[in-house]
mmCIF file as Biopython writes it, N, C-alpha, C and O atoms, coordinates in Angstrom:
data_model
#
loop_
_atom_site.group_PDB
_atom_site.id
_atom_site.type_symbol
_atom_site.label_atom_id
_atom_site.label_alt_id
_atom_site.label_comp_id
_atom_site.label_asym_id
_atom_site.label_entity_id
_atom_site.label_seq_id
_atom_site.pdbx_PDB_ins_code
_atom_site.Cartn_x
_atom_site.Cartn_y
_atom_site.Cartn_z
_atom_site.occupancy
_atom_site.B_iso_or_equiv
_atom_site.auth_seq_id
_atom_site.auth_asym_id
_atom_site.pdbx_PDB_model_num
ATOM 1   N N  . UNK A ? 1  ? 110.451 105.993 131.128 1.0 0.0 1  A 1 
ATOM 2   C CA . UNK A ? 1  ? 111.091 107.051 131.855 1.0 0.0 1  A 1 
ATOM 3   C C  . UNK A ? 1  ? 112.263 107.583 131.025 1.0 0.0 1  A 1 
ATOM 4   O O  . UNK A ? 1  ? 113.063 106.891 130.396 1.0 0.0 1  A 1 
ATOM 5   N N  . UNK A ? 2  ? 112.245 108.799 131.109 1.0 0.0 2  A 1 
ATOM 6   C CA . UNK A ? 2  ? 113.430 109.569 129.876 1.0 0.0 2  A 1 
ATOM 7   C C  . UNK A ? 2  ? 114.749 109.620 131.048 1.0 0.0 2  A 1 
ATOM 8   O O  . UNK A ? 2  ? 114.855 109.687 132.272 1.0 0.0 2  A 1 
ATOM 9   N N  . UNK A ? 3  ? 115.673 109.543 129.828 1.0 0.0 3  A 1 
ATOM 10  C CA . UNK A ? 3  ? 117.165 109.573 130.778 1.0 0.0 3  A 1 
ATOM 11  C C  . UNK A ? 3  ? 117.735 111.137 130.586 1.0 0.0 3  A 1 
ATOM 12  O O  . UNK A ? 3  ? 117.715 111.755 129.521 1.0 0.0 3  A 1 
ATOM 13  N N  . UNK A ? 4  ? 118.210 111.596 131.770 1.0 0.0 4  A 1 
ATOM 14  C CA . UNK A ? 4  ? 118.740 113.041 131.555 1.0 0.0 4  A 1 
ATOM 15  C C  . UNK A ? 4  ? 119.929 112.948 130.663 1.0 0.0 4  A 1 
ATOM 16  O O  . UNK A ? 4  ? 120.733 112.058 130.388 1.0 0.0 4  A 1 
ATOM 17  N N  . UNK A ? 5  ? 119.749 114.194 130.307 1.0 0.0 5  A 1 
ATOM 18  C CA . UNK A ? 5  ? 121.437 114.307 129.537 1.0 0.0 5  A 1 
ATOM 19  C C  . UNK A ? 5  ? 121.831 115.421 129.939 1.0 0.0 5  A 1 
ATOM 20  O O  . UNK A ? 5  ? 121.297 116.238 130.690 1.0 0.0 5  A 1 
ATOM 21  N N  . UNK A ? 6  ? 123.047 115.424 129.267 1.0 0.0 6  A 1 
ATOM 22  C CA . UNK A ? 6  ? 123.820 116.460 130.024 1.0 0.0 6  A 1 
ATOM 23  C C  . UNK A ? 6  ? 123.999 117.845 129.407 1.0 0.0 6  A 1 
ATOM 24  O O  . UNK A ? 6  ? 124.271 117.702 128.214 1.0 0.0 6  A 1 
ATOM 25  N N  . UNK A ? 7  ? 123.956 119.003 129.725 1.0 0.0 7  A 1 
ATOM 26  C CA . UNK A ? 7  ? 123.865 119.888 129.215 1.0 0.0 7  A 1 
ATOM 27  C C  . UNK A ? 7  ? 124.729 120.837 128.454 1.0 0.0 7  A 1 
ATOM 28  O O  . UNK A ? 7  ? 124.545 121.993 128.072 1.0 0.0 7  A 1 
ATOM 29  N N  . UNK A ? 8  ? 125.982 119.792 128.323 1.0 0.0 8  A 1 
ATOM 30  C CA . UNK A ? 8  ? 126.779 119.521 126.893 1.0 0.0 8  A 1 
ATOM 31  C C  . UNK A ? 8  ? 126.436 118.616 126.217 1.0 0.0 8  A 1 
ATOM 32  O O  . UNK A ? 8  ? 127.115 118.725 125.196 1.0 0.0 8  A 1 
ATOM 33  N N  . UNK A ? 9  ? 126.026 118.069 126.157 1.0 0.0 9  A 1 
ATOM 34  C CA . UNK A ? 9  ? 125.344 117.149 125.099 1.0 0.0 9  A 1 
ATOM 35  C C  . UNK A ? 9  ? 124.195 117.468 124.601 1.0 0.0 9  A 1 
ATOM 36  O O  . UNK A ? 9  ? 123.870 117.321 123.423 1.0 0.0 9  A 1 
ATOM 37  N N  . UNK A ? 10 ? 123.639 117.843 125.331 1.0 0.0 10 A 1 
ATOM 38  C CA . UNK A ? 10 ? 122.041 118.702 124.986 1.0 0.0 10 A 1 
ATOM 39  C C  . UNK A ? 10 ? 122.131 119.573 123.781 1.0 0.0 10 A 1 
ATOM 40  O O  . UNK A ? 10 ? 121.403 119.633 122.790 1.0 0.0 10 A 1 
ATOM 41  N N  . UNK A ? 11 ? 123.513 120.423 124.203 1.0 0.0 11 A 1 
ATOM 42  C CA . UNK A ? 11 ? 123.955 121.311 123.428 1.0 0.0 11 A 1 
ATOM 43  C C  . UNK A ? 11 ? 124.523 120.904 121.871 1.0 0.0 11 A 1 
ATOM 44  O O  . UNK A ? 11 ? 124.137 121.506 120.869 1.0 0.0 11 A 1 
ATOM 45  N N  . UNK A ? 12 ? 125.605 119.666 121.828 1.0 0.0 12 A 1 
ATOM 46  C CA . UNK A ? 12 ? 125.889 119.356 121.158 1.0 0.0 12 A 1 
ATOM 47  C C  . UNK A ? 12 ? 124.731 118.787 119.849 1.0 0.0 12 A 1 
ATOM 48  O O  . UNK A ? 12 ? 124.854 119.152 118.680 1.0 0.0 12 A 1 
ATOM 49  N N  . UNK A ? 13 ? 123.948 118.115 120.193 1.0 0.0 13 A 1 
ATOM 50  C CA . UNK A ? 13 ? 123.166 117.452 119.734 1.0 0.0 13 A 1 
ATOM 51  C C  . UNK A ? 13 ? 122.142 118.164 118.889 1.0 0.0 13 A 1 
ATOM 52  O O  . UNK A ? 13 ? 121.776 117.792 117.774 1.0 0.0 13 A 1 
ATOM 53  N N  . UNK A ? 14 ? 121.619 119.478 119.691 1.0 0.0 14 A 1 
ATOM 54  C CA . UNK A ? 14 ? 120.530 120.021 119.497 1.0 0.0 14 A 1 
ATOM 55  C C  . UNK A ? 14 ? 120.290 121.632 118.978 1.0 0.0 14 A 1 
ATOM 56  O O  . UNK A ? 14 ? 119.348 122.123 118.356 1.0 0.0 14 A 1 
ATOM 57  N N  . UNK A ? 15 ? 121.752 122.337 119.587 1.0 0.0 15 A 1 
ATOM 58  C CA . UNK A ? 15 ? 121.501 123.292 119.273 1.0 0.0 15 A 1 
ATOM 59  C C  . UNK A ? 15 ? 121.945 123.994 117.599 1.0 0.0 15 A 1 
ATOM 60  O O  . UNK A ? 15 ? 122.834 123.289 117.120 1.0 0.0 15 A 1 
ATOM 61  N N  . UNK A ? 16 ? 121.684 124.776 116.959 1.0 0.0 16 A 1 
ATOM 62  C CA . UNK A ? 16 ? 121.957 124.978 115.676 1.0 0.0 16 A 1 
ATOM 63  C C  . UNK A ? 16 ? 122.212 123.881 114.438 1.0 0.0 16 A 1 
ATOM 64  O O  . UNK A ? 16 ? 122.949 123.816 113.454 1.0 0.0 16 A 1 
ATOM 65  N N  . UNK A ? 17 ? 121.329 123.178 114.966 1.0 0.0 17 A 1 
ATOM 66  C CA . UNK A ? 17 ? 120.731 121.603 113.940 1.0 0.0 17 A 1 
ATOM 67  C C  . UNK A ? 17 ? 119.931 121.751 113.077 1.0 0.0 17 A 1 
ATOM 68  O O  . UNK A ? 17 ? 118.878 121.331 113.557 1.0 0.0 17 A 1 
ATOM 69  N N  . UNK A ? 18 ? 119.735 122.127 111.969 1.0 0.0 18 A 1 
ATOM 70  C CA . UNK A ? 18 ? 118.529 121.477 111.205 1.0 0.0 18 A 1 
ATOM 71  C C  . UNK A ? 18 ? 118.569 120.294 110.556 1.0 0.0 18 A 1 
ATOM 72  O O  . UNK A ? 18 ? 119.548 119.555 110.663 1.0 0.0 18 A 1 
ATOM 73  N N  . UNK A ? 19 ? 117.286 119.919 109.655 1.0 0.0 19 A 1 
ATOM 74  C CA . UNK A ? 19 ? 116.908 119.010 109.251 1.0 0.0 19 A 1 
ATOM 75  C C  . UNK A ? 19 ? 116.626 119.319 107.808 1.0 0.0 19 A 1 
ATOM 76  O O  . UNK A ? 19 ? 115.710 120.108 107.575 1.0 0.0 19 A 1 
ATOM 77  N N  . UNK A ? 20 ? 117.398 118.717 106.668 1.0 0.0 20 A 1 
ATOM 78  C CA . UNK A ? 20 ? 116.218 119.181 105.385 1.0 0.0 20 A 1 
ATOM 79  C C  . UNK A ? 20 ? 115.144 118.005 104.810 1.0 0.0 20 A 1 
ATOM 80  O O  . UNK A ? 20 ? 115.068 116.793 104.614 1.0 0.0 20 A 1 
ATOM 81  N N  . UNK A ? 21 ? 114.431 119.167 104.695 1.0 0.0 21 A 1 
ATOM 82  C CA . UNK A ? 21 ? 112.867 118.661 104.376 1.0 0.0 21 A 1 
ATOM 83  C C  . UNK A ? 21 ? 112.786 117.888 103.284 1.0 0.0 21 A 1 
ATOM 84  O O  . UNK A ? 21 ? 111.667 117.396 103.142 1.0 0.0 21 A 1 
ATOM 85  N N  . UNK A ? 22 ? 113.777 117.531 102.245 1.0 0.0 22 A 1 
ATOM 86  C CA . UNK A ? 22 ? 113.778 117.086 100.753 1.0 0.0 22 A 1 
ATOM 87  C C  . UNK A ? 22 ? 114.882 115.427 101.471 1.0 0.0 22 A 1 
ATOM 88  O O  . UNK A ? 22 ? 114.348 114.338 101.263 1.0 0.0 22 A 1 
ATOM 89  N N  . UNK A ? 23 ? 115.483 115.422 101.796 1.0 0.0 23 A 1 
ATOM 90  C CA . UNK A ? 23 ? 116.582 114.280 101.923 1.0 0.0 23 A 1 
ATOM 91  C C  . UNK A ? 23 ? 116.961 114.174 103.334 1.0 0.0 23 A 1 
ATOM 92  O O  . UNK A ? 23 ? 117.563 113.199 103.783 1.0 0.0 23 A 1 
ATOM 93  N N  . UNK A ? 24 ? 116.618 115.146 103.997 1.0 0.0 24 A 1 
ATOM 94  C CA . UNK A ? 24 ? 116.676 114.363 105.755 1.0 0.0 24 A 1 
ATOM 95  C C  . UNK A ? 24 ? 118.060 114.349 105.585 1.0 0.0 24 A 1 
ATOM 96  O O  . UNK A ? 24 ? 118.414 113.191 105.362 1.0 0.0 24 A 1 
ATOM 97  N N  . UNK A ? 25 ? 118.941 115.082 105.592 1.0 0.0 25 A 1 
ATOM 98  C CA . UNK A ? 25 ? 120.145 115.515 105.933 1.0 0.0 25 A 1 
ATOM 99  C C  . UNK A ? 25 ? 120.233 116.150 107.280 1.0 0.0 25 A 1 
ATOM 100 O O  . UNK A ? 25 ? 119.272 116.832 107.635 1.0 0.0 25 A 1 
ATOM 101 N N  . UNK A ? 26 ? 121.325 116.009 108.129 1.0 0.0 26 A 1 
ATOM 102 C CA . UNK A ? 26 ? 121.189 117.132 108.951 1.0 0.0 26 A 1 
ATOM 103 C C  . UNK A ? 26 ? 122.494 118.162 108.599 1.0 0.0 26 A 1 
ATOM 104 O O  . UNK A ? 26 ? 123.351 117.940 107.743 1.0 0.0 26 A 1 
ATOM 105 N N  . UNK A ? 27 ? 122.409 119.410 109.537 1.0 0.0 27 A 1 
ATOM 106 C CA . UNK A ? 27 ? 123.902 120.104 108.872 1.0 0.0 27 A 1 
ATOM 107 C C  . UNK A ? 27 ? 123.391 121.610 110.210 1.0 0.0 27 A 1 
ATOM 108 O O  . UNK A ? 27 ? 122.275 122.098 110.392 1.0 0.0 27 A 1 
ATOM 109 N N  . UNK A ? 28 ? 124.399 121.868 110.730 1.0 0.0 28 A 1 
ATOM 110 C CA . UNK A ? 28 ? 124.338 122.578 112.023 1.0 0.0 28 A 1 
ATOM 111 C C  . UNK A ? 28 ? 124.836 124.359 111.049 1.0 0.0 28 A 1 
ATOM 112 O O  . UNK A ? 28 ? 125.796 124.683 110.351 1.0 0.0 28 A 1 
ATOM 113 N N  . UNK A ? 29 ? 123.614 125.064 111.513 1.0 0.0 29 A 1 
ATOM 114 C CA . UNK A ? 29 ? 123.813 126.425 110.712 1.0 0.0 29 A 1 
ATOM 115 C C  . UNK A ? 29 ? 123.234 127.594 111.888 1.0 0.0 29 A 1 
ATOM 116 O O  . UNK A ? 29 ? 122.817 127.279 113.003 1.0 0.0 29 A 1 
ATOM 117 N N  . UNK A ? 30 ? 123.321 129.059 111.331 1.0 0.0 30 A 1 
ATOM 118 C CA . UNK A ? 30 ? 122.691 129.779 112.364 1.0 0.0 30 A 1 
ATOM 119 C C  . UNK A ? 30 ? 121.342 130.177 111.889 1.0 0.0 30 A 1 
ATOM 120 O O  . UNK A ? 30 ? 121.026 130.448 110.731 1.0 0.0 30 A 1 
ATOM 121 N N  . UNK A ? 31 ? 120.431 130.173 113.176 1.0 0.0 31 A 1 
ATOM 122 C CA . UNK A ? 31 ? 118.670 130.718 112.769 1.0 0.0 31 A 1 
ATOM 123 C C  . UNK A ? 31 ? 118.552 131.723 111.999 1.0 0.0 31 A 1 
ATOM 124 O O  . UNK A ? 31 ? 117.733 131.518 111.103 1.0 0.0 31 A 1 
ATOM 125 N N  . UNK A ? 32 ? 118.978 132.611 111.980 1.0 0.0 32 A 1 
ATOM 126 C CA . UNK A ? 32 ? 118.673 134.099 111.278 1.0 0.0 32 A 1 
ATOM 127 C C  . UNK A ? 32 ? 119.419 133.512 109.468 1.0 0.0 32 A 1 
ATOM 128 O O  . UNK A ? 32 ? 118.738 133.806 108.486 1.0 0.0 32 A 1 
ATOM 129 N N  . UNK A ? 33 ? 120.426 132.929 109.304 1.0 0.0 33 A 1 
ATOM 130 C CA . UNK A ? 33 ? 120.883 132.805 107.960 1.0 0.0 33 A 1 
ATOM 131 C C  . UNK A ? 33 ? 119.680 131.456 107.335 1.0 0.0 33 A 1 
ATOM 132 O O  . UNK A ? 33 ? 119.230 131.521 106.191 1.0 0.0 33 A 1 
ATOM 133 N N  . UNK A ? 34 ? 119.327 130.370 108.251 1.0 0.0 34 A 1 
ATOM 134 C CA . UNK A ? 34 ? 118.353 129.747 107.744 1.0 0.0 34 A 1 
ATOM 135 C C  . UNK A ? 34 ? 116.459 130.370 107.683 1.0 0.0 34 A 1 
ATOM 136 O O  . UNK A ? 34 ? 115.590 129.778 107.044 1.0 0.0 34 A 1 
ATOM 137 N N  . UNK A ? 35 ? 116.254 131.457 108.387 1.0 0.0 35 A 1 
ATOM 138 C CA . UNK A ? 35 ? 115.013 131.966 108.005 1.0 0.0 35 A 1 
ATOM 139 C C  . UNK A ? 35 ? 115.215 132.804 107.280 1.0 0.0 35 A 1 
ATOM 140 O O  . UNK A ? 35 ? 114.137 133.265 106.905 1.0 0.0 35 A 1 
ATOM 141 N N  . UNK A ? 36 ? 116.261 133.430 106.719 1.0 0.0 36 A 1 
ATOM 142 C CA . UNK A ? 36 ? 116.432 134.243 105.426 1.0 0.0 36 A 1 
ATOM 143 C C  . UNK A ? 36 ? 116.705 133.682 104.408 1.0 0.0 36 A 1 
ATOM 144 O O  . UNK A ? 36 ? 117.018 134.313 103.399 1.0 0.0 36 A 1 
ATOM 145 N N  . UNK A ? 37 ? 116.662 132.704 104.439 1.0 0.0 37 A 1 
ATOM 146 C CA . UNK A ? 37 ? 117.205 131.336 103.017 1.0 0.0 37 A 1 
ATOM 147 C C  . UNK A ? 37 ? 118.471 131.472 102.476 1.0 0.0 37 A 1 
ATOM 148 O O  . UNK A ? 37 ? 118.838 131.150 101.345 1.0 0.0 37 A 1 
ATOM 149 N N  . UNK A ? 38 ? 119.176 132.025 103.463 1.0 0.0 38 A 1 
ATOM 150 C CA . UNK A ? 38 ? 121.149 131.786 103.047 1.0 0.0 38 A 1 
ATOM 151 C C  . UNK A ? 38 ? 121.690 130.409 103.367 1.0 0.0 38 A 1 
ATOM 152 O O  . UNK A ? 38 ? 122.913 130.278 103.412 1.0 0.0 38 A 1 
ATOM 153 N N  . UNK A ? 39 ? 121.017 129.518 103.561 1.0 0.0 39 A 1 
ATOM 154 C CA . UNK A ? 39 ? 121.754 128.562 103.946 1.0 0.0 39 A 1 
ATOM 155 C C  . UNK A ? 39 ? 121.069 127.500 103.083 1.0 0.0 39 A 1 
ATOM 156 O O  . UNK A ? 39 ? 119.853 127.688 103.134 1.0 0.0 39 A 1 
ATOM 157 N N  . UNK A ? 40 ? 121.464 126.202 102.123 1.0 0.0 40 A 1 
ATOM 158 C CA . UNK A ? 40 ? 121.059 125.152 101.510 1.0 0.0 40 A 1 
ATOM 159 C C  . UNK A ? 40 ? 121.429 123.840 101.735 1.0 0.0 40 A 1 
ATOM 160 O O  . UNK A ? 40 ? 122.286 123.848 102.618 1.0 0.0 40 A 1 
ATOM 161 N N  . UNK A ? 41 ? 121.220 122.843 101.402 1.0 0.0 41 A 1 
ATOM 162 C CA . UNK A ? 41 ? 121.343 121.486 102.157 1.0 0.0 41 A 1 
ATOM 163 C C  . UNK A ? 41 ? 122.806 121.392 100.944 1.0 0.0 41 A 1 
ATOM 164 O O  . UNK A ? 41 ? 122.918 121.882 99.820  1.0 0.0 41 A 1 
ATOM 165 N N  . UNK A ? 42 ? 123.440 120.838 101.484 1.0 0.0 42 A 1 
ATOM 166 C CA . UNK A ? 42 ? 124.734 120.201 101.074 1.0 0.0 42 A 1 
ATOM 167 C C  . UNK A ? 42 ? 124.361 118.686 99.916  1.0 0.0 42 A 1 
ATOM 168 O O  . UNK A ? 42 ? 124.923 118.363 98.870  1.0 0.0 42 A 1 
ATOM 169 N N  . UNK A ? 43 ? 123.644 118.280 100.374 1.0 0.0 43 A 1 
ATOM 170 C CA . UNK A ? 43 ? 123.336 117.189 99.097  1.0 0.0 43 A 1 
ATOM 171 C C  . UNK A ? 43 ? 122.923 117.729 98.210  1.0 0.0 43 A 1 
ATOM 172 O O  . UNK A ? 43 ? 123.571 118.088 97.226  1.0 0.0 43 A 1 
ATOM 173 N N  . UNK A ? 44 ? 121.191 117.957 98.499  1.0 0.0 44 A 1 
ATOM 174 C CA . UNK A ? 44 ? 119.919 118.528 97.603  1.0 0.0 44 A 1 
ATOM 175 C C  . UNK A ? 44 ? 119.950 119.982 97.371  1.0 0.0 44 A 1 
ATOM 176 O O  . UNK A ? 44 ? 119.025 120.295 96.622  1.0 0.0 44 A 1 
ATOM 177 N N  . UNK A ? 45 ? 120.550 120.823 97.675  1.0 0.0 45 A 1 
ATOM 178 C CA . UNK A ? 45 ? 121.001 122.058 97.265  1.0 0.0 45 A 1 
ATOM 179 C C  . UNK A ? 45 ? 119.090 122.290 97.475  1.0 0.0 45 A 1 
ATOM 180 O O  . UNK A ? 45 ? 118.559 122.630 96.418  1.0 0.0 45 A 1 
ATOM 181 N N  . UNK A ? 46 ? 118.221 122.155 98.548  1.0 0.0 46 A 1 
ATOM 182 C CA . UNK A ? 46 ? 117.021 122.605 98.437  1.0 0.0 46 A 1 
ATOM 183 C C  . UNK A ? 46 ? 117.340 123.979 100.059 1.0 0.0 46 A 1 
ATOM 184 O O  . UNK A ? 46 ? 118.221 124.061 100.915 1.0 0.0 46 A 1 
ATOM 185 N N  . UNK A ? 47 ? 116.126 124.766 99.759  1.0 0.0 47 A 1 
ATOM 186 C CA . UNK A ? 47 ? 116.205 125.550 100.785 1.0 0.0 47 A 1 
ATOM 187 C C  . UNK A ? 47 ? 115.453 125.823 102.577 1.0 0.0 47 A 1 
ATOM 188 O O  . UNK A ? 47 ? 115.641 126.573 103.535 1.0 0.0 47 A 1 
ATOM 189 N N  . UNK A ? 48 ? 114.398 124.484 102.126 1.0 0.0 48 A 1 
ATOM 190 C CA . UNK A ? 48 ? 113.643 124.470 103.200 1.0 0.0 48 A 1 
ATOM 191 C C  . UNK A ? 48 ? 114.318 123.253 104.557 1.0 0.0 48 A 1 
ATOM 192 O O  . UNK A ? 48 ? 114.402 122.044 104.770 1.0 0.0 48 A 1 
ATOM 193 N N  . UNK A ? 49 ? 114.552 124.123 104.973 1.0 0.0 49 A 1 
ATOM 194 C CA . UNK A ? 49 ? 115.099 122.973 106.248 1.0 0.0 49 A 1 
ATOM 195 C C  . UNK A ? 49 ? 114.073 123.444 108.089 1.0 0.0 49 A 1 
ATOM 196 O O  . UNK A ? 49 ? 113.608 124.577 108.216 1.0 0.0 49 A 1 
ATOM 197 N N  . UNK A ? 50 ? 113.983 122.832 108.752 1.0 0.0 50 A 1 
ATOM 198 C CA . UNK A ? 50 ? 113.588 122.867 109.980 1.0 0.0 50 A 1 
ATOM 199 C C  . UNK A ? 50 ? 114.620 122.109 111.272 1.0 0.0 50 A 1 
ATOM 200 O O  . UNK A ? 50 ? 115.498 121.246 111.307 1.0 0.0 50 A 1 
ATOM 201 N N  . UNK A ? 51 ? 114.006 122.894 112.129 1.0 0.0 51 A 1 
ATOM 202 C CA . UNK A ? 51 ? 114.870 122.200 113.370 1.0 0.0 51 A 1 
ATOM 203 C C  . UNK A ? 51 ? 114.642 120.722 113.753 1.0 0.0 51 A 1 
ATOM 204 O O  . UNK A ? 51 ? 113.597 120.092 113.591 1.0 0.0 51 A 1 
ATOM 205 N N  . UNK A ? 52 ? 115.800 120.276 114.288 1.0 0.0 52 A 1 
ATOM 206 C CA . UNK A ? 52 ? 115.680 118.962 114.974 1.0 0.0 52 A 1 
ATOM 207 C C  . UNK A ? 52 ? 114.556 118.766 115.743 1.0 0.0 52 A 1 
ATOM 208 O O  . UNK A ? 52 ? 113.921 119.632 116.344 1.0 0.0 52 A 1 
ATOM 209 N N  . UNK A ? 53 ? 114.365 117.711 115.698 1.0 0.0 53 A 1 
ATOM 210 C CA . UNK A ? 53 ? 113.024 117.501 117.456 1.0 0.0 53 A 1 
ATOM 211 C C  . UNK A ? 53 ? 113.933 116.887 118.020 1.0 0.0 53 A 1 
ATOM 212 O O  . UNK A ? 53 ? 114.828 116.209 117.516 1.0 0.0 53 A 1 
ATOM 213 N N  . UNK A ? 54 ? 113.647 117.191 119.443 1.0 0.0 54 A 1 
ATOM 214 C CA . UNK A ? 54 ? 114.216 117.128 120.670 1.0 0.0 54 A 1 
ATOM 215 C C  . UNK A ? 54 ? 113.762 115.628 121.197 1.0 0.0 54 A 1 
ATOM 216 O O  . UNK A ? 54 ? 114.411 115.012 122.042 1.0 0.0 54 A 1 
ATOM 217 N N  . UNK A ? 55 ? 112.685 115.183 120.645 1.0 0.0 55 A 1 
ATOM 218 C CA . UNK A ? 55 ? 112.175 113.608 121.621 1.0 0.0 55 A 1 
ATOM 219 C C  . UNK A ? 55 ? 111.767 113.147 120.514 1.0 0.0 55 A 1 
ATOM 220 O O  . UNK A ? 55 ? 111.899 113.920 119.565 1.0 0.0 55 A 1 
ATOM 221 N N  . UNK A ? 56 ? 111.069 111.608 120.186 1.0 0.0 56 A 1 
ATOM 222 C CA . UNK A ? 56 ? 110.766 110.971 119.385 1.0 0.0 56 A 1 
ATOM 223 C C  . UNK A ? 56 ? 109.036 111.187 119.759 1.0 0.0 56 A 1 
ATOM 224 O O  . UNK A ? 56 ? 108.465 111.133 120.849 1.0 0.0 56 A 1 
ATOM 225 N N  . UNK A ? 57 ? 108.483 111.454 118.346 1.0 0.0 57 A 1 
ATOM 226 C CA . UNK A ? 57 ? 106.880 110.952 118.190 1.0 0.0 57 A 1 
ATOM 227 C C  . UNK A ? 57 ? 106.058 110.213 118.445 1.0 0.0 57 A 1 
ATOM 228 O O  . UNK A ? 57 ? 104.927 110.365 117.984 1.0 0.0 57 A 1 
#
């Protein structure tokens, strides 16, 4: 059974999160600057990043 959270935390956690695809960094940016490729991972200086998932696999 999943536990609610709260919808500051929801927020905190989840919203403007990605993930990069090369080193699994995370780093909180806006959608439109990451689907135009203005935004790069802070370690790996790579450009492909995706959003957080919300639940485990």
């Amino acid at each position: 059974m999943a536990k609610q959270r709260f919808p500051e935390a929801e927020k905190r956690l989840f919203h403007r999160v990605f993930i990069c695809m090369n080193c699994g960094s995370r780093m909180k940016a806006d959608l439109a600057k990451v689907r135009s490729g203005k935004v790069k991972c802070r370690n790996c200086k790579a450009k492909k990043l995706r959003p957080i998932r919300k639940e485990h696999k």
